[in-house]
BALOBA-1460 file (C-alpha; in Angstrom, 3 decimals):
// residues 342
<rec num="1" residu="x" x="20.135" y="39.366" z="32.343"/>
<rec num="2" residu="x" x="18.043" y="41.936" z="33.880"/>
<rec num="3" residu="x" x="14.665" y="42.174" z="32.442"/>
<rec num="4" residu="x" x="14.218" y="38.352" z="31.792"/>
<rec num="5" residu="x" x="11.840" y="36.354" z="34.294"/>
<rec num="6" residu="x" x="13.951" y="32.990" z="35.362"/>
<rec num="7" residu="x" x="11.933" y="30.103" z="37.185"/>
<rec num="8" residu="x" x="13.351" y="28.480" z="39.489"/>
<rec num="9" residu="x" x="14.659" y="25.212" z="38.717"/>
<rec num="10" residu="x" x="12.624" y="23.207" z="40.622"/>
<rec num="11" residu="x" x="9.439" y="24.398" z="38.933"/>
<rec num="12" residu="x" x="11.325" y="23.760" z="35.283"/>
<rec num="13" residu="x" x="12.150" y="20.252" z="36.409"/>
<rec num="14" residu="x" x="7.949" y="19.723" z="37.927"/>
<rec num="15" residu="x" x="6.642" y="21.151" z="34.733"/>
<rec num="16" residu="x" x="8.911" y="18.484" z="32.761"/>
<rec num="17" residu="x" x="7.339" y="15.734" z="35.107"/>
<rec num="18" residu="x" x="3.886" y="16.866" z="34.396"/>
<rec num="19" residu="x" x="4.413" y="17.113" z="30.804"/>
<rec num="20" residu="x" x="5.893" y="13.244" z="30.829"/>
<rec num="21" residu="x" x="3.149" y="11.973" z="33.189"/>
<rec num="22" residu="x" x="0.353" y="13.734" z="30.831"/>
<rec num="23" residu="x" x="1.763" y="12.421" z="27.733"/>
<rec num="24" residu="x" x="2.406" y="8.460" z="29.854"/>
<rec num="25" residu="x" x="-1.304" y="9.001" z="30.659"/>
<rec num="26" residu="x" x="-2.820" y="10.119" z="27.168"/>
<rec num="27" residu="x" x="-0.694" y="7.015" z="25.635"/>
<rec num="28" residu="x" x="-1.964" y="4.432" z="28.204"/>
<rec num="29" residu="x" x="-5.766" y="6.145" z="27.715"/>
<rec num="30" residu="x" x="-5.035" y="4.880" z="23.932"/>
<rec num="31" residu="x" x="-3.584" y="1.804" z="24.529"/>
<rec num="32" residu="x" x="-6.652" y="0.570" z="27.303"/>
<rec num="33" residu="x" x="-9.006" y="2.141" z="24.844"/>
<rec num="34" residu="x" x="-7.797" y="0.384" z="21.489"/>
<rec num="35" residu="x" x="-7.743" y="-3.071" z="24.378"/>
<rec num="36" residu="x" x="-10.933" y="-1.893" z="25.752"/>
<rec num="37" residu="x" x="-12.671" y="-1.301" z="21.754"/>
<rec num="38" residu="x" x="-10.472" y="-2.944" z="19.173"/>
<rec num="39" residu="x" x="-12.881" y="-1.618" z="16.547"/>
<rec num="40" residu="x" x="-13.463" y="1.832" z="17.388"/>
<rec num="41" residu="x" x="-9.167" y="1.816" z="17.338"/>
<rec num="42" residu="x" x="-9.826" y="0.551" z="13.535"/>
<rec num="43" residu="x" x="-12.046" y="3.130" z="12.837"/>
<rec num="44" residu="x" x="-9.646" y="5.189" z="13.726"/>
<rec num="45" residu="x" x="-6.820" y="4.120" z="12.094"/>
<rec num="46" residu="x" x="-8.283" y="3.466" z="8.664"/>
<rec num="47" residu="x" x="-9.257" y="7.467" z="9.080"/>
<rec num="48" residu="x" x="-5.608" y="8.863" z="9.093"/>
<rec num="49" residu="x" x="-4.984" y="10.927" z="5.971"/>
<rec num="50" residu="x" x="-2.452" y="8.187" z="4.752"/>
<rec num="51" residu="x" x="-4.749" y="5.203" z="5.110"/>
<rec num="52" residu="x" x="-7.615" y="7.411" z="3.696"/>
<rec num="53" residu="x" x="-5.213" y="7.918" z="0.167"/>
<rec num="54" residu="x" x="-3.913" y="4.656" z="0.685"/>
<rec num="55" residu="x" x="-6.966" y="2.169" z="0.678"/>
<rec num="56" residu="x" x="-8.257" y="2.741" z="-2.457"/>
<rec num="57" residu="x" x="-4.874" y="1.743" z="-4.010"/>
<rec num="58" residu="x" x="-4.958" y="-1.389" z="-1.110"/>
<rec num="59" residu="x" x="-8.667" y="-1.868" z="-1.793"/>
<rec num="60" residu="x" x="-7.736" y="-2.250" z="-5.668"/>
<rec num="61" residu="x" x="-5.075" y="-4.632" z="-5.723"/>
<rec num="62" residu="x" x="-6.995" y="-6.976" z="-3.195"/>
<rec num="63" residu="x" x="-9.808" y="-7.210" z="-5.687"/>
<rec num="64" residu="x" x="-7.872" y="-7.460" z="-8.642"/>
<rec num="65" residu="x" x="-5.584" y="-10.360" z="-6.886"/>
<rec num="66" residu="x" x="-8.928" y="-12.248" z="-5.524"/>
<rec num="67" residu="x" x="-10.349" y="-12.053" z="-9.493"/>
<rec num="68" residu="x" x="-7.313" y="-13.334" z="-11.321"/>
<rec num="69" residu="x" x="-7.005" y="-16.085" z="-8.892"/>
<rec num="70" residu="x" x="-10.652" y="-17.436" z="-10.062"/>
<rec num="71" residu="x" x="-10.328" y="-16.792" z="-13.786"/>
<rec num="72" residu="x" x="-6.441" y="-17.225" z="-14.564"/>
<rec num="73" residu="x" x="-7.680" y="-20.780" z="-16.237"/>
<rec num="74" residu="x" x="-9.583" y="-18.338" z="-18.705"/>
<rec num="75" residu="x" x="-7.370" y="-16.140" z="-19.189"/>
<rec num="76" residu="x" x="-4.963" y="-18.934" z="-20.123"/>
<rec num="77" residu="x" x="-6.900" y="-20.147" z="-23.120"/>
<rec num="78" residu="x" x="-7.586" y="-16.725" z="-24.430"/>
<rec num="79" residu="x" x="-4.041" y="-16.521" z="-24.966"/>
<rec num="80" residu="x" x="-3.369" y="-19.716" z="-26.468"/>
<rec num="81" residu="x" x="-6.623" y="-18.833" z="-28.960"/>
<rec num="82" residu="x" x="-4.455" y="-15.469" z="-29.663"/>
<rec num="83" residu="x" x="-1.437" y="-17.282" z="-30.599"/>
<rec num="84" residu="x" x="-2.891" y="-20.065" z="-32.423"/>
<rec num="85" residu="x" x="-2.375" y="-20.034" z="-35.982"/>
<rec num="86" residu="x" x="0.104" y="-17.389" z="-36.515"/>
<rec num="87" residu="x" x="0.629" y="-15.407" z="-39.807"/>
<rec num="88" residu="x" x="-1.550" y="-18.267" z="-41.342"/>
<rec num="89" residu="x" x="-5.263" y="-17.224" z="-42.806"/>
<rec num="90" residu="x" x="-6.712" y="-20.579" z="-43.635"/>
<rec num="91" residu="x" x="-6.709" y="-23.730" z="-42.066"/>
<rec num="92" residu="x" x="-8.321" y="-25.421" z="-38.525"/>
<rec num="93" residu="x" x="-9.977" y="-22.824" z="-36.088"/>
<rec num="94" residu="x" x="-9.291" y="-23.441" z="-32.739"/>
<rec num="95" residu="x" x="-12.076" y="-23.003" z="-30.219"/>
<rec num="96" residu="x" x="-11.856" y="-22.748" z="-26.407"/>
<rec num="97" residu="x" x="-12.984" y="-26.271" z="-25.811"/>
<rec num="98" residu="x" x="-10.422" y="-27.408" z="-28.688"/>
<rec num="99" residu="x" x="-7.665" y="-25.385" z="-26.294"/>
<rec num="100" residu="x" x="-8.724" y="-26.326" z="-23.371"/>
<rec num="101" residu="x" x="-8.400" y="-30.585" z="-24.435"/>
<rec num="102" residu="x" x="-5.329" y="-30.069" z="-25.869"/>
<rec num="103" residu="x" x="-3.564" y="-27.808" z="-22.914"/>
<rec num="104" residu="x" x="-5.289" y="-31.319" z="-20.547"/>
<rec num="105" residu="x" x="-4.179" y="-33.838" z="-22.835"/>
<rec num="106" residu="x" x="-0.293" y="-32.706" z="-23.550"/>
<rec num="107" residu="x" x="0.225" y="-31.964" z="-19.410"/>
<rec num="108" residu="x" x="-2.132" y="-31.768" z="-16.522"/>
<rec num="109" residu="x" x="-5.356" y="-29.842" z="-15.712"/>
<rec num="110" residu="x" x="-2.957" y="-27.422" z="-13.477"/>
<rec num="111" residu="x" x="-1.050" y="-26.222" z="-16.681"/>
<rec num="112" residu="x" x="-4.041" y="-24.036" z="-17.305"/>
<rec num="113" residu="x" x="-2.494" y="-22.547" z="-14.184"/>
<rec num="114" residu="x" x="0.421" y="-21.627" z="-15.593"/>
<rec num="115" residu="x" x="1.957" y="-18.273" z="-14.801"/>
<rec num="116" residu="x" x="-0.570" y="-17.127" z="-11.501"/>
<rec num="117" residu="x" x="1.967" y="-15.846" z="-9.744"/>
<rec num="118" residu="x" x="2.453" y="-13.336" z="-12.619"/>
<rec num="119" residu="x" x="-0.908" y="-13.050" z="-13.093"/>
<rec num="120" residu="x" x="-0.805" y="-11.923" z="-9.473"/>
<rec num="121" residu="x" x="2.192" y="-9.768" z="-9.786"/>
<rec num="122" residu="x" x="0.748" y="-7.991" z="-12.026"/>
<rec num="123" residu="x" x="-3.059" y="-7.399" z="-10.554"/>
<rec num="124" residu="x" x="-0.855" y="-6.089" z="-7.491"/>
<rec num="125" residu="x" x="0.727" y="-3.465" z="-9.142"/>
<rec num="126" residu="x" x="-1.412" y="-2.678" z="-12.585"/>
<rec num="127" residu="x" x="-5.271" y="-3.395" z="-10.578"/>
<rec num="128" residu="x" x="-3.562" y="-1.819" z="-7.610"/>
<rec num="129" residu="x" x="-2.328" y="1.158" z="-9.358"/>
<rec num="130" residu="x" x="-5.478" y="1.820" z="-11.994"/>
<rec num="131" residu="x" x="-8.402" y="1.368" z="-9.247"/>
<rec num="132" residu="x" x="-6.799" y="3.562" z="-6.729"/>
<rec num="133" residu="x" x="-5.999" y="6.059" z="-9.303"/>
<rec num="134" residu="x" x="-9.543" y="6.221" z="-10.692"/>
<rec num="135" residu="x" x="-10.745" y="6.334" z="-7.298"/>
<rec num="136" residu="x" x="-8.672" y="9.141" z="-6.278"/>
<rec num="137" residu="x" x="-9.454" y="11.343" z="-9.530"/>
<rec num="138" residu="x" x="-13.199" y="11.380" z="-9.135"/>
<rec num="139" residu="x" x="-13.067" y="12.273" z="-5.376"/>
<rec num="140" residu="x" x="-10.657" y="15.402" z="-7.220"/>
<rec num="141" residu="x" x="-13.628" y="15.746" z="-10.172"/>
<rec num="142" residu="x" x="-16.243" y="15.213" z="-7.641"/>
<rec num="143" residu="x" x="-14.886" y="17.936" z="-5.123"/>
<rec num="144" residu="x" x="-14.312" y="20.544" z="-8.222"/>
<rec num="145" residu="x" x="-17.985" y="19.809" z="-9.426"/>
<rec num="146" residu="x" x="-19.209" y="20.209" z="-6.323"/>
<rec num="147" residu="x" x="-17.626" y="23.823" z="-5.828"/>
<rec num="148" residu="x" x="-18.908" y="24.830" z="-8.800"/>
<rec num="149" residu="x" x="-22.542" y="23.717" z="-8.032"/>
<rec num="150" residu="x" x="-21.986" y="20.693" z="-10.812"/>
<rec num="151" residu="x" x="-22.415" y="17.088" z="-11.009"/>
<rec num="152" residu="x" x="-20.018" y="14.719" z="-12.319"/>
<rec num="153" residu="x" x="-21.098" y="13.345" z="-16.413"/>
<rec num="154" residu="x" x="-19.932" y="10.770" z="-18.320"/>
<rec num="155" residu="x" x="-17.080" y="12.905" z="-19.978"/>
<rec num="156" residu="x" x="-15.519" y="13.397" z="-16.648"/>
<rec num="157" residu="x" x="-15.728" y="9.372" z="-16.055"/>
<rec num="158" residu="x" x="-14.165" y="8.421" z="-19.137"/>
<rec num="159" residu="x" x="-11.386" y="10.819" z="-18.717"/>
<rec num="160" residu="x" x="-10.606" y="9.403" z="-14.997"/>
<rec num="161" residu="x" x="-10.659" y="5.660" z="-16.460"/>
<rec num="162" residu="x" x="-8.957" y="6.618" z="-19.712"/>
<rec num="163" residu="x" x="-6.265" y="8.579" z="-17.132"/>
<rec num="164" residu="x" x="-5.939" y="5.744" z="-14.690"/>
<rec num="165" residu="x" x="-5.667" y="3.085" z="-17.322"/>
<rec num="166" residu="x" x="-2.974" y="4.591" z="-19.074"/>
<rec num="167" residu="x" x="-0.598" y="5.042" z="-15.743"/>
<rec num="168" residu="x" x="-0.951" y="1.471" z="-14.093"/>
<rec num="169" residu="x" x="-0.285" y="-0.383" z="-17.702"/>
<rec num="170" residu="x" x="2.801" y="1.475" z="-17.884"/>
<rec num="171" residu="x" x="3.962" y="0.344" z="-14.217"/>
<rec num="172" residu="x" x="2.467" y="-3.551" z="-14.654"/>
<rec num="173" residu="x" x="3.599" y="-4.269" z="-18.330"/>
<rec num="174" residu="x" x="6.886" y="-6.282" z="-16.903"/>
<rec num="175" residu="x" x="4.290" y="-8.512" z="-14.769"/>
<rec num="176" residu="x" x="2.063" y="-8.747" z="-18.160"/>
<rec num="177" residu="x" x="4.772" y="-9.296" z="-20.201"/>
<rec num="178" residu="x" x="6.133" y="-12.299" z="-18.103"/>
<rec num="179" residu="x" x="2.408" y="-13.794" z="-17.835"/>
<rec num="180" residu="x" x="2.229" y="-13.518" z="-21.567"/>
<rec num="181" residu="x" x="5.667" y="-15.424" z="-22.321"/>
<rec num="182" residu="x" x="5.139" y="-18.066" z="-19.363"/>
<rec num="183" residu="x" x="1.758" y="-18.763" z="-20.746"/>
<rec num="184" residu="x" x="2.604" y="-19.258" z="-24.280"/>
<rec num="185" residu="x" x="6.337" y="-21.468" z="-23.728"/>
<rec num="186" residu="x" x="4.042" y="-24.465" z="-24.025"/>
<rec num="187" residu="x" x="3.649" y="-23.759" z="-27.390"/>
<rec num="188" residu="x" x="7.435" y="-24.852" z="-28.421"/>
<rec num="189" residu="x" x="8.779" y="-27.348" z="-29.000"/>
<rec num="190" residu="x" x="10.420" y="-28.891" z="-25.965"/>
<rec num="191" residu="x" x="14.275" y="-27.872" z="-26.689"/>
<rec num="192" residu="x" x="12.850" y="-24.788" z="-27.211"/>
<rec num="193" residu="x" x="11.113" y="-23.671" z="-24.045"/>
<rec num="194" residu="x" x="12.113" y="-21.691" z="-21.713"/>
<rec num="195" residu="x" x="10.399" y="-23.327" z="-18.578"/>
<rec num="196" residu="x" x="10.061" y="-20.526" z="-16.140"/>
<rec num="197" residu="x" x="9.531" y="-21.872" z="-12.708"/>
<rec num="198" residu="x" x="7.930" y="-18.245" z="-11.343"/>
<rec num="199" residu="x" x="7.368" y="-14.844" z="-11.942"/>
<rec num="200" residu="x" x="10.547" y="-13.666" z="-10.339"/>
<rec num="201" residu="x" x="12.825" y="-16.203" z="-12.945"/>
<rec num="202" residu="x" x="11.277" y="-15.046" z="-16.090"/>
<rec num="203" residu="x" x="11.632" y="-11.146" z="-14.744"/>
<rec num="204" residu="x" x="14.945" y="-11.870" z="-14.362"/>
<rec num="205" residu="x" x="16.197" y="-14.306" z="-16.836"/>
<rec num="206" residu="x" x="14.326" y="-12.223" z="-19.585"/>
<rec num="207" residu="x" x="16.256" y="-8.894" z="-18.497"/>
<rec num="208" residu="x" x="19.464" y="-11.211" z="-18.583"/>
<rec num="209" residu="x" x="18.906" y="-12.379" z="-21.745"/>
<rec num="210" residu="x" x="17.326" y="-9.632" z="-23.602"/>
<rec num="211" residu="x" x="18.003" y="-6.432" z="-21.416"/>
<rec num="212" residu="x" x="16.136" y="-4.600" z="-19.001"/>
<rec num="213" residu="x" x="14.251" y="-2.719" z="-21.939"/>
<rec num="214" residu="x" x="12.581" y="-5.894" z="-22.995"/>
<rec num="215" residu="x" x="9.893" y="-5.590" z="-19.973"/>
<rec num="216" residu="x" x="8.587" y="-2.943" z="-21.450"/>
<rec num="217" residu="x" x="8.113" y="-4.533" z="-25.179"/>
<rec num="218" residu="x" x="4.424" y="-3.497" z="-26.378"/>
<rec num="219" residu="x" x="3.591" y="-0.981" z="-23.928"/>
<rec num="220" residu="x" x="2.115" y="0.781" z="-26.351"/>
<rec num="221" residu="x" x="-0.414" y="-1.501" z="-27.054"/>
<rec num="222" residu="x" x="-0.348" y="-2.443" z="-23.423"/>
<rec num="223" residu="x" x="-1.116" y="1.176" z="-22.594"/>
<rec num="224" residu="x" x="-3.852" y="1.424" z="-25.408"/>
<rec num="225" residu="x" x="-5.523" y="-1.419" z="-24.148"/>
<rec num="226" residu="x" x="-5.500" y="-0.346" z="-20.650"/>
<rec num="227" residu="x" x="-7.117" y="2.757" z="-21.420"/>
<rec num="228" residu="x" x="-9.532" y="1.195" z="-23.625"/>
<rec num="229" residu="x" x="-10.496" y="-1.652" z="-20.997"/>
<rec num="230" residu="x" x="-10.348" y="1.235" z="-18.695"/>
<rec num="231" residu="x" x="-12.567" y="3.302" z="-20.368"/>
<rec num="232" residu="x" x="-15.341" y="0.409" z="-20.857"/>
<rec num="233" residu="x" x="-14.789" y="-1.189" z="-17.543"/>
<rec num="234" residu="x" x="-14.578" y="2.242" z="-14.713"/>
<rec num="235" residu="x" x="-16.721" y="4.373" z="-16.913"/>
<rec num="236" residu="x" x="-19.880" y="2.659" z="-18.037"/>
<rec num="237" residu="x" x="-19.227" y="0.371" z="-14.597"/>
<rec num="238" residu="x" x="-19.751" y="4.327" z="-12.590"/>
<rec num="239" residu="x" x="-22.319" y="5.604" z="-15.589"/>
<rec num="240" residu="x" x="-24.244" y="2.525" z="-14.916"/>
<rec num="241" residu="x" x="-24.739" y="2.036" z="-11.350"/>
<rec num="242" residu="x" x="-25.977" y="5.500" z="-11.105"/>
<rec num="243" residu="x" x="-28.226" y="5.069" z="-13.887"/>
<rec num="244" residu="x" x="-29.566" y="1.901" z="-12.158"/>
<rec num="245" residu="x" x="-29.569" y="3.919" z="-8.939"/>
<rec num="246" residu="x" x="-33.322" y="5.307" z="-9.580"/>
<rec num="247" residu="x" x="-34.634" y="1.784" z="-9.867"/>
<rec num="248" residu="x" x="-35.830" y="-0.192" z="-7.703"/>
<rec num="249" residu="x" x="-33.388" y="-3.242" z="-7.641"/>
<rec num="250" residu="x" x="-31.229" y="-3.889" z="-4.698"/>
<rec num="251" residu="x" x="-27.899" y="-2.660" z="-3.909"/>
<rec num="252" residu="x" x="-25.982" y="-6.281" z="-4.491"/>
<rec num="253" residu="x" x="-28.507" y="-6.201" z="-8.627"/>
<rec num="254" residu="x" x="-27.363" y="-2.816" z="-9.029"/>
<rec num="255" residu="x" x="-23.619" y="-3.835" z="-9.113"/>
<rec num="256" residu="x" x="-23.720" y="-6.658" z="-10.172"/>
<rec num="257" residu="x" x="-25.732" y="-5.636" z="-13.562"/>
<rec num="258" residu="x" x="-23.207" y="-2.664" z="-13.966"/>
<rec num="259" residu="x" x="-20.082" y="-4.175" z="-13.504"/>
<rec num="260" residu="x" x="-21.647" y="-6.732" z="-16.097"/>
<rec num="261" residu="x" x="-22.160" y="-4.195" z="-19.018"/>
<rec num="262" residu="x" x="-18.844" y="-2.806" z="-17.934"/>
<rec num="263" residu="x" x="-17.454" y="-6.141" z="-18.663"/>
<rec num="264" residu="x" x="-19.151" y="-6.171" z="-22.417"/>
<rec num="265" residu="x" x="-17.791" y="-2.824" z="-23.182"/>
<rec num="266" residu="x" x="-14.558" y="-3.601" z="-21.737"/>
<rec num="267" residu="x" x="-14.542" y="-6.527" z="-23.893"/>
<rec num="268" residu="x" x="-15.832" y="-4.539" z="-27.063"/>
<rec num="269" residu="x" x="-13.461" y="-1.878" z="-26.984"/>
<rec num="270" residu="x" x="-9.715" y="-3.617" z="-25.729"/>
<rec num="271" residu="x" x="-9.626" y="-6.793" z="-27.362"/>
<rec num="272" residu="x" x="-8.155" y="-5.575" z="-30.456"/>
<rec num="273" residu="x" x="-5.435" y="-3.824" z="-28.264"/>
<rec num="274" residu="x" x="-4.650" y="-6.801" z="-25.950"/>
<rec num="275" residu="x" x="-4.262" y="-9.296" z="-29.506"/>
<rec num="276" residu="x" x="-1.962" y="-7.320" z="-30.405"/>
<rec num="277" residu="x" x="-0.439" y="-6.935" z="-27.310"/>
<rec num="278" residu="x" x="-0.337" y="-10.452" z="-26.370"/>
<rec num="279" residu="x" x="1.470" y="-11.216" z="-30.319"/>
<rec num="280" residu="x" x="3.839" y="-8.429" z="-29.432"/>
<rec num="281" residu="x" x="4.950" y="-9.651" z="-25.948"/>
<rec num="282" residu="x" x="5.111" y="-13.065" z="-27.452"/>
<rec num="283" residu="x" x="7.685" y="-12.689" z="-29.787"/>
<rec num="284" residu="x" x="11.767" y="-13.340" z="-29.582"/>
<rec num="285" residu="x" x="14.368" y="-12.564" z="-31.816"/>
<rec num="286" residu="x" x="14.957" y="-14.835" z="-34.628"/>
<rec num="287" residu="x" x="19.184" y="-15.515" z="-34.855"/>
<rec num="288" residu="x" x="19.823" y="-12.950" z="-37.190"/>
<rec num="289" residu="x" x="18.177" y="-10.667" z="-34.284"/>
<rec num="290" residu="x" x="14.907" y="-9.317" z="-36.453"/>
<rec num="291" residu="x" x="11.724" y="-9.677" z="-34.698"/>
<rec num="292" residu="x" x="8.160" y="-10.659" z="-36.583"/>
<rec num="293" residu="x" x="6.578" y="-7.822" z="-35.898"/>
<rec num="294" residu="x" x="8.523" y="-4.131" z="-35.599"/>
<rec num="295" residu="x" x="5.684" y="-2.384" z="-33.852"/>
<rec num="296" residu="x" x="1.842" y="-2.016" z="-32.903"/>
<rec num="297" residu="x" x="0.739" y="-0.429" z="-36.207"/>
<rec num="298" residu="x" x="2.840" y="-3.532" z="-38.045"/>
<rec num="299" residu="x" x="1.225" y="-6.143" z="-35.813"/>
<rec num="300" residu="x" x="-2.288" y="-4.717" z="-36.864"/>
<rec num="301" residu="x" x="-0.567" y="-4.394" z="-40.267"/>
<rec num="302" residu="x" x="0.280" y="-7.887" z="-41.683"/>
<rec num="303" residu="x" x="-2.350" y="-9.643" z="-39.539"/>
<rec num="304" residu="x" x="-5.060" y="-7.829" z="-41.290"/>
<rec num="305" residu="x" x="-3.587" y="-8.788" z="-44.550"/>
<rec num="306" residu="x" x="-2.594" y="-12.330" z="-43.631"/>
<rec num="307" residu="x" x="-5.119" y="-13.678" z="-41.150"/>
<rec num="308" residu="x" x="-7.926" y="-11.063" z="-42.028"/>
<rec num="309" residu="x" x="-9.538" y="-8.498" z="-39.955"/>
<rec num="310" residu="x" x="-11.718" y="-10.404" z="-37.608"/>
<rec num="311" residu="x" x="-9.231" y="-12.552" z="-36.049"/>
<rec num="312" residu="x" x="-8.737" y="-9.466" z="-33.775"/>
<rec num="313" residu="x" x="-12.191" y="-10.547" z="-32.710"/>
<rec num="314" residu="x" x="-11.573" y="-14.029" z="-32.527"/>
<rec num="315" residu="x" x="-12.097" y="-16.077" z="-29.113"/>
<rec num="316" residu="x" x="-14.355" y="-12.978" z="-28.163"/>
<rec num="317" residu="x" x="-16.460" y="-15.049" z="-25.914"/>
<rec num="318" residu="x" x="-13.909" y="-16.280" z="-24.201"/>
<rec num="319" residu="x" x="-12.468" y="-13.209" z="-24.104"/>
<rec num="320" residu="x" x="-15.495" y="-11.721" z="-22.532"/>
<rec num="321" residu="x" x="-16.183" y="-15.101" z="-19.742"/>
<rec num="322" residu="x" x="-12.761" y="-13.665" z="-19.418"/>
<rec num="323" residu="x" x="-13.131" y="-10.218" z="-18.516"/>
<rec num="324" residu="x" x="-16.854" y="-9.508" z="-17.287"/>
<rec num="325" residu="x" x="-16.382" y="-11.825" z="-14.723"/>
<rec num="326" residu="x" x="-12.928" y="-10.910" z="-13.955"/>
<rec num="327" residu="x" x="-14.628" y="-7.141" z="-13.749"/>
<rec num="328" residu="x" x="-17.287" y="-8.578" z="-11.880"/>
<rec num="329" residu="x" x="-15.385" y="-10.037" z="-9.306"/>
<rec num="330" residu="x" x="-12.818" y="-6.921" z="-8.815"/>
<rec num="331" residu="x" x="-15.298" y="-4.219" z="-8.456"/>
<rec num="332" residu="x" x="-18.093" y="-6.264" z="-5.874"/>
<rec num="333" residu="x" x="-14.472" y="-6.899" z="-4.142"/>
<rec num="334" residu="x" x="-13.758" y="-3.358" z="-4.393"/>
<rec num="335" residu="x" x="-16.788" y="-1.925" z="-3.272"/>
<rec num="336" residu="x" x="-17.343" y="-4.274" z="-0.699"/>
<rec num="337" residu="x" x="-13.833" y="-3.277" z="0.651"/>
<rec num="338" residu="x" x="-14.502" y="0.699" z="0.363"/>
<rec num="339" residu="x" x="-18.262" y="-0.171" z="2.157"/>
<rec num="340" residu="x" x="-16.258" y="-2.112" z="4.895"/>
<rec num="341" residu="x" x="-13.410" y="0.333" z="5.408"/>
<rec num="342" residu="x" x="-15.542" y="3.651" z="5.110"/>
């Protein structure tokens, strides 16, 4: 076609083996560097755009995993103190050493053990899930304020915790709710347990059983809680480190005395939510196919009239050896993580 500048072929074909022999070069420059400086290739990596909205999601569950491994044996007799005298007012008060003897005496020290792999499960997905979305809504708040000439308040940190709560307890009530029934079958009576060997066999044989809808039973509460945990854990844990920032105790005090009022508030403000919770996810359908409770606002219902308000308070020391540490432990794991992978 006249008016069109051809090359020859032989120039097409050298500019094709130029191309290839740059490209061979650049990848074997990479290759000898990453060999060459394994951490600089790290550095690297961990600053793609994917890891960079990844980690604090990776970051999250880590910590959360690494915490519930430690206090699961805790966690264990706060729900058996839950559960313990059921619909009845009067009569013995368990305590956590009372719990603790009597979960020893009827199997083995490793019963208080029972259900850690959904105890895992679920820090993977909910912990996961609720620090990486908390993390990645105040980098969103923080850029906004910043364009504005602003600084990020209190309001904006409650919102992001409240927010981030609310979203993981939907995705991680199926873990919860299997933690809560494996933890509690040693309650029955023998005949009547369901002896779940895992995570993965109660997740299953509960959908079997009960349909796939059952996972989700009291994610209301579930979700309340969350957001209330949430809310006293990521917002007064941010609001007080940089309170504590103007002082003049060390980095390591500075968390370490945050995430620990985090864990009172935490405490404070969810553990009416997660009773209920734990009495809703409990429950099974009697034969006639009724269930003791028929919602959250029932639950709080009748056990206010027939145990009395402040047994939604009760075992609130162990509740709170429960959480603050378990808070503890996830966010110095967390930080430490975000510090290391910066």
């Amino acid at each position: 076609m006249s008016g069109v500048f051809k090359m020859p072929p032989s120039t097409v074909v050298g500019n094709a083996k130029q191309t290839s022999e740059t490209v061979l070069s650049d990848a074997s420059s990479a290759m000898k560097t990453a060999a060459d400086n394994p951490k600089q290739a790290t550095t690297t990596f961990l600053h793609t755009p994917f890891m960079r909205a990844a980690l604090p999601f990776i970051n999250g569950g880590l910590a959360g995993m690494t915490a519930t491994s430690v206090i699961q044996p805790v966690d264990m007799i706060k729900v058996r103190l839950q559960l313990a005298g059921e619909g009845v007012k009067t009569g013995p008060k368990p305590t956590p050493v009372t719990v603790f003897k009597d979960i020893v005496a009827s199997g083995k020290v490793m019963d208080l053990y029972t259900g850690l792999s959904a105890g895992i499960l679920r820090q993977a997905v909910y912990t996961t899930a609720r620090l990486g979305f908390f993390d990645t809504f105040m980098k969103t708040l923080a850029a906004t304020a910043e364009s504005k000439g602003t600084k990020i308040g209190f309001k904006e940190r409650a919102g992001a915790g409240l927010a981030a709560g609310g979203l993981a307890a939907v995705v991680g009530n199926p873990a919860d709710l299997a933690l809560i029934r494996m933890q509690s079958d040693g309650l029955k009576a023998p005949a009547l347990r369901a002896n779940y060997t895992s995570v993965i066999d109660a997740l299953v044989r509960i959908s079997k059983n009960e349909g796939v809808g059952r996972l989700w039973a009291g994610c209301y509460p579930t979700v309340v809680r969350a957001m209330a945990l949430n809310f006293g854990q990521l917002a007064f844990f941010s609001e007080a480190k940089n309170q504590l920032k103007t002082t003049s105790l060390s980095s390591r005090t500075q968390t370490l005395t945050a995430s620990a009022v985090a864990g009172f508030f935490a405490s404070f403000f969810s553990l009416p939510f997660d009773f209920v919770k734990t009495r809703l996810q409990k429950q099974t359908r009697a034969p006639d196919g009724s269930l003791p409770y028929k919602g959250m606002f029932d639950c709080f219902k009748q056990v206010a009239k027939d145990e009395g308000l402040l047994r939604f308070y009760r075992g609130f020391g162990t509740y709170y050896v429960r959480i603050a540490p378990h808070a503890m432990v996830t966010l110095i794991v967390a930080d430490y993580l975000g510090f290391i992978t910066k």
